[in-house]
C-alpha positions in Angstrom: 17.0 49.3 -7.7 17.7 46.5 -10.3 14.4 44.3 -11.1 14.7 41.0 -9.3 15.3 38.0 -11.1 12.6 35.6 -11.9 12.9 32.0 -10.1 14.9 29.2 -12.0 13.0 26.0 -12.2 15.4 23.6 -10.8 15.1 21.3 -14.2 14.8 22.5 -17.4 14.0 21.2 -21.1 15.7 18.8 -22.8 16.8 17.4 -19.3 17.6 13.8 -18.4 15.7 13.3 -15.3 14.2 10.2 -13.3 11.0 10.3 -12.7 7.7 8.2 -10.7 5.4 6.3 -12.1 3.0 4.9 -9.9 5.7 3.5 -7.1 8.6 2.9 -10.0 11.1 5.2 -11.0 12.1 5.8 -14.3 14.4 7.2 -17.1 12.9 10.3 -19.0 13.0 13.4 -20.6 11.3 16.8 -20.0 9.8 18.3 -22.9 8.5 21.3 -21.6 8.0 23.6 -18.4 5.7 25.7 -17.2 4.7 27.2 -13.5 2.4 25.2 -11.6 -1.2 26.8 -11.1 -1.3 28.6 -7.8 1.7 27.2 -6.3 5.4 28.7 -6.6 6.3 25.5 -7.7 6.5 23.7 -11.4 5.3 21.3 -13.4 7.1 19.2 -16.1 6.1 17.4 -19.4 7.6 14.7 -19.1 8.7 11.3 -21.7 9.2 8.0 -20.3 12.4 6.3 -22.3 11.2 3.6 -24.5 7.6 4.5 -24.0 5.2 5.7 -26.8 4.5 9.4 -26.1 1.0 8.5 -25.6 2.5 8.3 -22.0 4.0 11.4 -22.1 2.5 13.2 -19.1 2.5 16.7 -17.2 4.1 15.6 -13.6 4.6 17.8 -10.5 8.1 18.9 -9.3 8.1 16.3 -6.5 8.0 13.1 -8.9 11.4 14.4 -11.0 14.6 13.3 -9.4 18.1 14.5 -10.8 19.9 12.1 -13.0 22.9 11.0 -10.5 24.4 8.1 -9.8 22.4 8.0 -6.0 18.8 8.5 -7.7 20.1 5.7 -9.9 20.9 3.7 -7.4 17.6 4.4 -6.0 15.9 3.2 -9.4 17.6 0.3 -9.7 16.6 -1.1 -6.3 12.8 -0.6 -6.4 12.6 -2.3 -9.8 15.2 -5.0 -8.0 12.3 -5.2 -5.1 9.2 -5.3 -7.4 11.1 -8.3 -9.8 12.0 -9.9 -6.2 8.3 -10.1 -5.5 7.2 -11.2 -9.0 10.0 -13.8 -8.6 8.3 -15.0 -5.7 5.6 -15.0 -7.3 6.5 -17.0 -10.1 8.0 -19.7 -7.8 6.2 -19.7 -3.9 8.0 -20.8 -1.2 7.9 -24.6 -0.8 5.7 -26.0 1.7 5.9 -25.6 5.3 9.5 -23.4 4.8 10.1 -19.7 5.5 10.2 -17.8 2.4 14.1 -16.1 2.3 16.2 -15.0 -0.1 18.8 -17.5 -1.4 21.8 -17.4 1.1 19.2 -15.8 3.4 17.3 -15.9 7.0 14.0 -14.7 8.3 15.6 -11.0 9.0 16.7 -11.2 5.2 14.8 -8.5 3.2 14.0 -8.0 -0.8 14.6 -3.9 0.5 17.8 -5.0 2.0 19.5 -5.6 -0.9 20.8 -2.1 -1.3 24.6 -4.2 -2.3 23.0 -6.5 -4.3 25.3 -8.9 -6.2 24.8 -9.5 -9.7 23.5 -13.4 -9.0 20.8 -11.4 -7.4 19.9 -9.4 -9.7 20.2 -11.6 -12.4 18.0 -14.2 -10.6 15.3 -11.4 -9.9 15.1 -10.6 -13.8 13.4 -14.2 -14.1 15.4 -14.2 -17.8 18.5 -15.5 -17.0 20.3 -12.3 -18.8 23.8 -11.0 -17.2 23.0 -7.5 -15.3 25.4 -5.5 -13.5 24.5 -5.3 -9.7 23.3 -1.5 -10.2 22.5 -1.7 -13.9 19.6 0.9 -14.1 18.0 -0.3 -17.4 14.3 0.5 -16.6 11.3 -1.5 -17.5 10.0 -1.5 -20.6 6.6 -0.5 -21.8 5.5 -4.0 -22.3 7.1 -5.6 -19.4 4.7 -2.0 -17.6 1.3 -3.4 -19.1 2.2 -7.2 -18.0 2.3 -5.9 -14.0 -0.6 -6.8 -11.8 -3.7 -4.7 -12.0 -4.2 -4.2 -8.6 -2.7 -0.4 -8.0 -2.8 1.3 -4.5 -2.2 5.2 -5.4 0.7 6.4 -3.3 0.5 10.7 -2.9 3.4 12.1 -4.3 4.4 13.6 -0.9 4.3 10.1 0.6 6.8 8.9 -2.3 9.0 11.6 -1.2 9.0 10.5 2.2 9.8 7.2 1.2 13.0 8.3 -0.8 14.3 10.6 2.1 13.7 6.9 4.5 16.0 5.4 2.0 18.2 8.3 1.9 18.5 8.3 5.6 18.9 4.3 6.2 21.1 3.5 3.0 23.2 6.8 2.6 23.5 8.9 5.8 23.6 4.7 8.1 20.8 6.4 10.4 18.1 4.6 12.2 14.2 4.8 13.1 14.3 5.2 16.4 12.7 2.0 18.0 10.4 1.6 19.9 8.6 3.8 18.0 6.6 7.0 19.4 3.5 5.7 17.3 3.4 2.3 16.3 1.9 0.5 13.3 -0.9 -0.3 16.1 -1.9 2.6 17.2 -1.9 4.5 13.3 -4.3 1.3 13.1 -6.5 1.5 15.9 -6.7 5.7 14.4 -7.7 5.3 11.8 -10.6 2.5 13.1 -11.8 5.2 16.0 -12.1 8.1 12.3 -14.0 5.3 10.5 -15.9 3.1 12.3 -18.3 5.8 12.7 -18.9 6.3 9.2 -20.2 2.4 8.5 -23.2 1.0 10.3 -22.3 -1.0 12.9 -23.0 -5.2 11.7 -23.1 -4.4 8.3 -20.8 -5.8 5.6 -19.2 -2.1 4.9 -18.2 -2.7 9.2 -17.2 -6.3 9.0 -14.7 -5.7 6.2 -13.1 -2.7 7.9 -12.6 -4.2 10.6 -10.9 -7.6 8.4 -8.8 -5.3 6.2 -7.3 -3.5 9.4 -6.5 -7.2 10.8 -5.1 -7.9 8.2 -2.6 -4.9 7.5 -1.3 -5.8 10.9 -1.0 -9.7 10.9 0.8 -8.4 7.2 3.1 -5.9 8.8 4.4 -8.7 11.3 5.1 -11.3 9.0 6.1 -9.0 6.3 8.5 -6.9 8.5 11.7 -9.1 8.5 11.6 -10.5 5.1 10.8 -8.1 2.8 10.6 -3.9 4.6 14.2 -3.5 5.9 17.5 -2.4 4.4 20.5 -4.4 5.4 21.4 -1.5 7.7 18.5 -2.3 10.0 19.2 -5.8 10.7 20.9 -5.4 13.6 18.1 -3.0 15.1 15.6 -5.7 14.2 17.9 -8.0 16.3 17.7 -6.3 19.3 14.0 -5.8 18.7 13.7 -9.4 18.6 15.2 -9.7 22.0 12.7 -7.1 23.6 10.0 -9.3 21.9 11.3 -12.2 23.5 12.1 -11.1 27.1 9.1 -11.1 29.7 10.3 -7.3 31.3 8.4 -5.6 28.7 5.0 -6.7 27.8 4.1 -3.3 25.7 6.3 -4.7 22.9 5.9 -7.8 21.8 5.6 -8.0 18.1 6.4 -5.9 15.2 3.2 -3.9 14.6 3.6 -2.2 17.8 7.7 -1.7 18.0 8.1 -0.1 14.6 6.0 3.0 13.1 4.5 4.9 10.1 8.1 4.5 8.4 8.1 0.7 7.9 4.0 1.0 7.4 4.6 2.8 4.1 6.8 0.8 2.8 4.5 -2.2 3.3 1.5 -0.3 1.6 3.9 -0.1 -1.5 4.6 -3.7 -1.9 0.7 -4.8 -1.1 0.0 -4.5 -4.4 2.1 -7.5 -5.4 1.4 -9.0 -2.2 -1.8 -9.2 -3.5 -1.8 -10.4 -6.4 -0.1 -13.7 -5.0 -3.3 -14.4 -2.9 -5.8 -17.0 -4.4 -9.2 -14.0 -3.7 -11.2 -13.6 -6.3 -11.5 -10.3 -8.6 -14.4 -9.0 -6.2 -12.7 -9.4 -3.3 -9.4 -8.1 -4.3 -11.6 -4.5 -5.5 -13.1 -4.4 -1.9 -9.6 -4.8 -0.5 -8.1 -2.4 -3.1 -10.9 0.1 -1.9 -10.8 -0.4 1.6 -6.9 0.3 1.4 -7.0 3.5 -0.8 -9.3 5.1 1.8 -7.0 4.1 4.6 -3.9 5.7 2.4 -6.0 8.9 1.9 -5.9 8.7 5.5 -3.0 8.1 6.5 -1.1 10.4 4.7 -3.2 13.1 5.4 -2.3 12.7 9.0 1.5 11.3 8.1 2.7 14.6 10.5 1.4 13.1 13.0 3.2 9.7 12.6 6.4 10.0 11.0 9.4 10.7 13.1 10.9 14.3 12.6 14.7 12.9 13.2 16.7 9.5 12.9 18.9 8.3 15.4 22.9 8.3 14.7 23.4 4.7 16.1 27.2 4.3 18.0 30.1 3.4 15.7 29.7 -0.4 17.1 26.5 -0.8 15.7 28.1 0.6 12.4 30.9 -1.7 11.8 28.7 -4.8 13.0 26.4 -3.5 10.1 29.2 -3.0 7.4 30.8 -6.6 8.3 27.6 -8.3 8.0 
């Protein structure tokens, strides 16, 4: 019998590859490869282009994406959402107005720019310089160590759930089915029953459990429409506004308990900068930043639980109202 053949890694050195950093995905190398310690899996030294290889860094498999023209695609639009966000930053809505994009409404979204134009992207940059809608140039190293310093560490299975949500919306036109099995309400209410007994009941440790949870949800509702849905969703947020609105179903009445663990993870990666637009001093912001990587250890612990194990195909209706928008 001839000897079986030892198992390909599926990248190999001297590979161009994207890969994560933190929520960001970027343009690298890898260097070397090796088999990952008691897993059938592999690791990859990988370097960040433009970076000093003082960043260079051994990475799981699940952070290396192949360098196509999709994962690309996929680059280019977080960065385009995180300099949306420091845009807004940088400016603030004006007083007593609804912060949209330019052009925009209240069911605009920073995430549902998938087609962005290249006004968009060039206003996003803050600079002024022309970009190509889907230019991929990455951020630099210094533009890196300029970013807020508030970090909320994402588990690398929980990034890849995020990329097969954008896969699903963006590529395959598929939908979160709505209303959701387990809503943004009850993951919250969860996660209170697991911790509450943990923190003595009055005490400071209780009181700001119990604000950070109220505030993840009074977030998730007024975050929902502007900044956590792809252009393909828009319609489906429509008709969710309508249920809201109509008095046969008081079960769903606002966002937190219509839409699920989906939409909740994409919040928890733009909090960060959500944050760091808030006025709360430095000790505050490091209870919040606590208080919200405990809940992520939880949550994605449990994200089986939660997550939906199939989109919905909506009707070709839905589809061409979506594409003529």
């Amino acid at each position: 019998m001839a000897p079986s053949k030892a198992p390909q890694a599926p990248f190999v050195k001297d590979e161009r590859v994207l890969c994560f950093h933190m929520e960001m995905l970027y343009e690298a190398k890898i260097l070397d490869v090796q088999a990952a310690d008691n897993t059938d899996g592999w690791q990859y030294k990988i370097h960040y282009k433009g970076w000093k290889s003082s960043w260079d860094d051994w990475v799981p498999q699940d952070r290396v994406r192949k360098f196509t023209d999709e994962n690309k695609e996929l680059a280019s639009q977080l960065m385009a959402q995180y300099k949306n966000l420091q845009s807004g930053k940088s400016k603030g809505p004006k007083k007593g107005t609804t912060a949209t994009r330019a052009g925009g409404s209240d069911m605009s979204s920073a995430r549902g720019s998938e087609e962005r134009t290249q006004q968009g992207a060039t206003t996003a940059s803050g600079r002024g310089n022309q970009r190509r809608a889907r230019d991929y140039d990455l951020e630099q190293e210094d533009n890196f160590h300029n970013r807020p310093s508030i970090k909320i560490p994402l588990p690398d299975h929980m990034k890849a759930l995020l990329v097969d949500d954008w896969e699903n919306v963006t590529k395959n036109q598929q939908l979160v089915p709505l209303p959701h099995a387990h809503p943004v309400n009850q993951i919250l209410d969860d996660y209170l029953t697991y911790e509450r007994p943990h923190r003595e009941e009055g005490s400071s440790a209780y009181d700001i459990l119990d604000e950070t949870v109220s505030g993840l949800r009074e977030y998730f509702d007024r975050c929902l429409g502007r900044i956590l849905l792809y252009r393909f969703e828009r319609g489906q947020y429509h008709e969710m506004h309508q249920l809201w609105n109509s008095a046969s179903d008081s079960s769903h009445t606002c966002a937190s308990d219509t839409y699920g663990a989906e939409h909740l993870t994409r919040l928890l990666v733009s909090l960060p900068e959500l944050i760091a637009q808030t006025n709360m001093d430095q000790q505050s912001v490091n209870r919040l930043r606590d208080e919200l990587e405990k809940f992520t250890k939880w949550f994605s612990r449990h994200h089986s639980r939660y997550f939906v194990n199939e989109y919905e195909q909506p009707g070709n209706d839905y589809v061409d109202a979506a594409k003529s928008t």
